[in-house]
C-alpha atoms as an extended CHARMM CRD file, in Angstrom:
* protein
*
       104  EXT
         1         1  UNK       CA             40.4680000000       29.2630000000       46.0200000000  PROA      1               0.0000000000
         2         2  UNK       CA             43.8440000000       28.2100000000       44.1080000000  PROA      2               0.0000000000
         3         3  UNK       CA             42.3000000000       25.4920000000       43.2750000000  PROA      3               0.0000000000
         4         4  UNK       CA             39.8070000000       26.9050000000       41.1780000000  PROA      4               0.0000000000
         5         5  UNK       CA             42.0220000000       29.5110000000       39.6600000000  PROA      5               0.0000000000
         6         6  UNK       CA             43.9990000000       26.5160000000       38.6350000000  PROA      6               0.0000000000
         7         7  UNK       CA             41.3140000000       24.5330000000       37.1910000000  PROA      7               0.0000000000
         8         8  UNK       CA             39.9990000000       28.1790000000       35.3240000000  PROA      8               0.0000000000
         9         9  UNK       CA             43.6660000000       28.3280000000       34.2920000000  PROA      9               0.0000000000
        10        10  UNK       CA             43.7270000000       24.7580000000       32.5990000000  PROA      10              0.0000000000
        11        11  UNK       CA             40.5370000000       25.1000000000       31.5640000000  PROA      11              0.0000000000
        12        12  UNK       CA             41.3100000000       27.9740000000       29.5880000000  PROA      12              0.0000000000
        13        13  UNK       CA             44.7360000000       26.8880000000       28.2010000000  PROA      13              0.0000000000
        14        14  UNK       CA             42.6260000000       23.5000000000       26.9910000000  PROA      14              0.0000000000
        15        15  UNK       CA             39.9990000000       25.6420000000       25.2900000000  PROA      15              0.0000000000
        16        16  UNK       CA             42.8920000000       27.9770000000       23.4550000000  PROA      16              0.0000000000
        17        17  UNK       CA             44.5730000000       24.8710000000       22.2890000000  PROA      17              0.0000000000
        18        18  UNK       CA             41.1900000000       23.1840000000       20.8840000000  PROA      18              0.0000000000
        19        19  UNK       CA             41.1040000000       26.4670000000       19.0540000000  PROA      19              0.0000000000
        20        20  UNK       CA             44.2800000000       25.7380000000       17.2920000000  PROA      20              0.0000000000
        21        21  UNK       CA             43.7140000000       22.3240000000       16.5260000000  PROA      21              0.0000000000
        22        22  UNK       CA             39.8280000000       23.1780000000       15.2240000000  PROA      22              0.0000000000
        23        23  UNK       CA             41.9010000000       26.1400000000       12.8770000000  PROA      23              0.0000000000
        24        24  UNK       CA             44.7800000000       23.5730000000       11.7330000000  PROA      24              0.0000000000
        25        25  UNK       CA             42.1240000000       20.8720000000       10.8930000000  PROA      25              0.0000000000
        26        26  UNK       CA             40.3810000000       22.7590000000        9.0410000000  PROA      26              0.0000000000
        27        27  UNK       CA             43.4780000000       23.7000000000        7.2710000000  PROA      27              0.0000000000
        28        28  UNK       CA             44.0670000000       20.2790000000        6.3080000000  PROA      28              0.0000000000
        29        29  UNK       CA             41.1270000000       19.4460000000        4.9270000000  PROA      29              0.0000000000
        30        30  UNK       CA             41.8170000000       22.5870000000        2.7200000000  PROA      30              0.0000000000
        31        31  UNK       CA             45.4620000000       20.8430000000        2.0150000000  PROA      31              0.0000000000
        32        32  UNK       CA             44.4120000000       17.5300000000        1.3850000000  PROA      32              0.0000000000
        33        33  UNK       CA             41.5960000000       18.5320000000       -0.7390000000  PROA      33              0.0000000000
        34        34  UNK       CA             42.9060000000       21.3450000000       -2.9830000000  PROA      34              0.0000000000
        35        35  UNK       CA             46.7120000000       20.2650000000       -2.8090000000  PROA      35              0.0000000000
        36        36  UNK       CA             46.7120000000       16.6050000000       -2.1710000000  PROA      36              0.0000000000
        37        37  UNK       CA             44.1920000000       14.7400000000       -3.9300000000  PROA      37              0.0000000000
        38        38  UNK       CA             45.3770000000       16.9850000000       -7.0430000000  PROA      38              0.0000000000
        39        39  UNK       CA             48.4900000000       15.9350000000       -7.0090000000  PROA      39              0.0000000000
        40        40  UNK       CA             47.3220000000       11.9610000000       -6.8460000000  PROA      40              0.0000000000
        41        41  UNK       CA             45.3160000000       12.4050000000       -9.2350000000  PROA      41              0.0000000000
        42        42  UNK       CA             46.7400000000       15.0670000000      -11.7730000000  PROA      42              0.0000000000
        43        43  UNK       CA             50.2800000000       14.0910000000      -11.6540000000  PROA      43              0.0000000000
        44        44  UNK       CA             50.1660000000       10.4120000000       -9.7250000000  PROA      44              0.0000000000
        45        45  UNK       CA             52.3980000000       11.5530000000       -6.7600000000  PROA      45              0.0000000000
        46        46  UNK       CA             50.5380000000        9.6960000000       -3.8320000000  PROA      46              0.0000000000
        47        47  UNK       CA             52.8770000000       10.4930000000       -1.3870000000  PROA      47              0.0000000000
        48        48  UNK       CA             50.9220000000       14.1040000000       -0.3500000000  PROA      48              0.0000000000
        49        49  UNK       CA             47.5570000000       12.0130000000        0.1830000000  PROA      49              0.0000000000
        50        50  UNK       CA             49.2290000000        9.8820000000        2.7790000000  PROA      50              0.0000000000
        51        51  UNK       CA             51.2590000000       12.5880000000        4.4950000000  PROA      51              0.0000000000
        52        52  UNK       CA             48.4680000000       14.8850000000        4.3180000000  PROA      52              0.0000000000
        53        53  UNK       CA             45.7990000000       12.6160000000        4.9810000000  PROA      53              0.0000000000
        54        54  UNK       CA             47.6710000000       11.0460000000        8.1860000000  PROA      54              0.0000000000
        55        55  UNK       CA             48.0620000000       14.8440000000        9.5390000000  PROA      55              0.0000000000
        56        56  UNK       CA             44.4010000000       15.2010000000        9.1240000000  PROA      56              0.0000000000
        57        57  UNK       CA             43.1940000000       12.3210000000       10.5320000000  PROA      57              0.0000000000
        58        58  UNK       CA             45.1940000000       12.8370000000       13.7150000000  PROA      58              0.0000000000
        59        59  UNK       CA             43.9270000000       16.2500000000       13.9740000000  PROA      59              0.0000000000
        60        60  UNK       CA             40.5780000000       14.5100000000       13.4910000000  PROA      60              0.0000000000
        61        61  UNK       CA             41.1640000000       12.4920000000       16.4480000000  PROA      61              0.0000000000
        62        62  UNK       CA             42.6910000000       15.4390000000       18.7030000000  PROA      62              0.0000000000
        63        63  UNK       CA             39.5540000000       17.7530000000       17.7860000000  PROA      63              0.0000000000
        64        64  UNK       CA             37.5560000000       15.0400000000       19.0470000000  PROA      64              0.0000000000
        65        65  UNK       CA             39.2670000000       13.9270000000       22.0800000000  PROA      65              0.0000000000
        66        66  UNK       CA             39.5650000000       17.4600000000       23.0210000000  PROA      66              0.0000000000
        67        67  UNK       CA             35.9860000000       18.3590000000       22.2530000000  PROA      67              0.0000000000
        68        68  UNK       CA             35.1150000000       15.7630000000       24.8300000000  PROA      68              0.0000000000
        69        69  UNK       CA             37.3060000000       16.2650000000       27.6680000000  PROA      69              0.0000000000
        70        70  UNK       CA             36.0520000000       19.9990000000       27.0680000000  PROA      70              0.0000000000
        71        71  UNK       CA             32.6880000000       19.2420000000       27.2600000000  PROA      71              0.0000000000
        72        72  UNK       CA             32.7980000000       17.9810000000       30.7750000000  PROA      72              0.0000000000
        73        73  UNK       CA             35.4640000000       19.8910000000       32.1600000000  PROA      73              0.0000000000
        74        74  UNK       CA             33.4740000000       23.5680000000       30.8650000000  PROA      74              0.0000000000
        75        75  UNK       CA             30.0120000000       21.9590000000       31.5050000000  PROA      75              0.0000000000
        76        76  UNK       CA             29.6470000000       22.4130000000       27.8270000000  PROA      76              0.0000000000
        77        77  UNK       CA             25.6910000000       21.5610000000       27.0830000000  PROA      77              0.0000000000
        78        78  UNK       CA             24.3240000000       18.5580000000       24.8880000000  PROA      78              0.0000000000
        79        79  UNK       CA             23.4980000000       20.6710000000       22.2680000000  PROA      79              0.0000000000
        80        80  UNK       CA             26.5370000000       22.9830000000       21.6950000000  PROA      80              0.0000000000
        81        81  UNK       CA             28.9970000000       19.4510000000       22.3140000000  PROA      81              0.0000000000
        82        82  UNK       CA             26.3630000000       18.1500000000       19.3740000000  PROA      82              0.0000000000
        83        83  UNK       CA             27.3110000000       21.1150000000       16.9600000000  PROA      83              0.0000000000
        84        84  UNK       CA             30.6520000000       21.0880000000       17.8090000000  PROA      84              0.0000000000
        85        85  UNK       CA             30.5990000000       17.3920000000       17.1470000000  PROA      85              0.0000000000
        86        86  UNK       CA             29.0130000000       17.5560000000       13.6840000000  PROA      86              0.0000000000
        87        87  UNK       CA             31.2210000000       20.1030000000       12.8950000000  PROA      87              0.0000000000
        88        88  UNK       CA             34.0240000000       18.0080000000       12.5450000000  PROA      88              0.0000000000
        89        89  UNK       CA             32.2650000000       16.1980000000       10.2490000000  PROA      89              0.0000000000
        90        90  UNK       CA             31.3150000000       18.9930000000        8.0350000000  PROA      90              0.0000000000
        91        91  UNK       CA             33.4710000000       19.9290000000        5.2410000000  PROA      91              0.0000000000
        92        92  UNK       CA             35.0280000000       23.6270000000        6.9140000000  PROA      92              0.0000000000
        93        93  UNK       CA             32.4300000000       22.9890000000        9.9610000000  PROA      93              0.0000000000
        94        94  UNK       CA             35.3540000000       24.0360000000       12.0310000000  PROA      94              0.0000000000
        95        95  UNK       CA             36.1680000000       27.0720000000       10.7490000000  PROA      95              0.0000000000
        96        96  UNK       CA             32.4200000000       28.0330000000       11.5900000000  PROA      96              0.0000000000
        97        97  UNK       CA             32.2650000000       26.7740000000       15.0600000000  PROA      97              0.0000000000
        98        98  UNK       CA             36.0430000000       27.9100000000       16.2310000000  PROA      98              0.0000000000
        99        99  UNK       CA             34.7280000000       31.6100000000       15.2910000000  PROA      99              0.0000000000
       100       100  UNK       CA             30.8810000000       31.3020000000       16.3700000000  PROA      100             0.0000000000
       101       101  UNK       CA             30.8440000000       29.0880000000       19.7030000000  PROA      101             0.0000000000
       102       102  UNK       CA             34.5570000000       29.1660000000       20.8540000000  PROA      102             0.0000000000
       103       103  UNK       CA             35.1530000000       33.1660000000       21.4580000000  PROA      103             0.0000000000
       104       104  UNK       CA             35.1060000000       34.1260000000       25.0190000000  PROA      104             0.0000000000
């Protein structure tokens, strides 16, 4: 029986940090598209595109990762790992699927 409130407990703590890292992905997309590529582009300073776009792309990676050790450790189904999957690649997709599939 600890066992299983141990797994529930991990379980959970997983899912609330997937949460953050779907909301702070998000946010840099929002960063490296109206901040960022501005800046390259407007005033030639291509330093923010590579900070930026590093940060995003390893919060890429993460919401990936995490969306798959989630899947099998919640039983997630095809389908919902499929939205949550596209998501990712859907400018804001995030946003939408942190506040429609992931509140319990």
């Amino acid at each position: 029986m600890l066992f299983m409130d141990l797994q529930f407990i991990k379980c959970y703590n997983m899912l609330e940090f997937f949460k953050k890292i779907a909301l702070l992905e998000g946010i840099s997309l929002l960063a490296l598209l109206f901040f960022a590529m501005p800046m390259k582009y407007i005033f030639d300073q291509e330093i923010y595109v590579k900070t930026i776009g590093m940060a995003h792309g390893i919060l890429f990676i993460a919401y990936i990762v995490l969306a798959i050790l989630l899947k099998f450790s919640l039983n997630w189904s095809y389908k919902l790992f499929t939205i949550i999957s596209i998501a990712s690649i859907i400018p804001f997709g995030t946003f939408y699927v942190e506040r429609k599939y992931l509140v319990r």
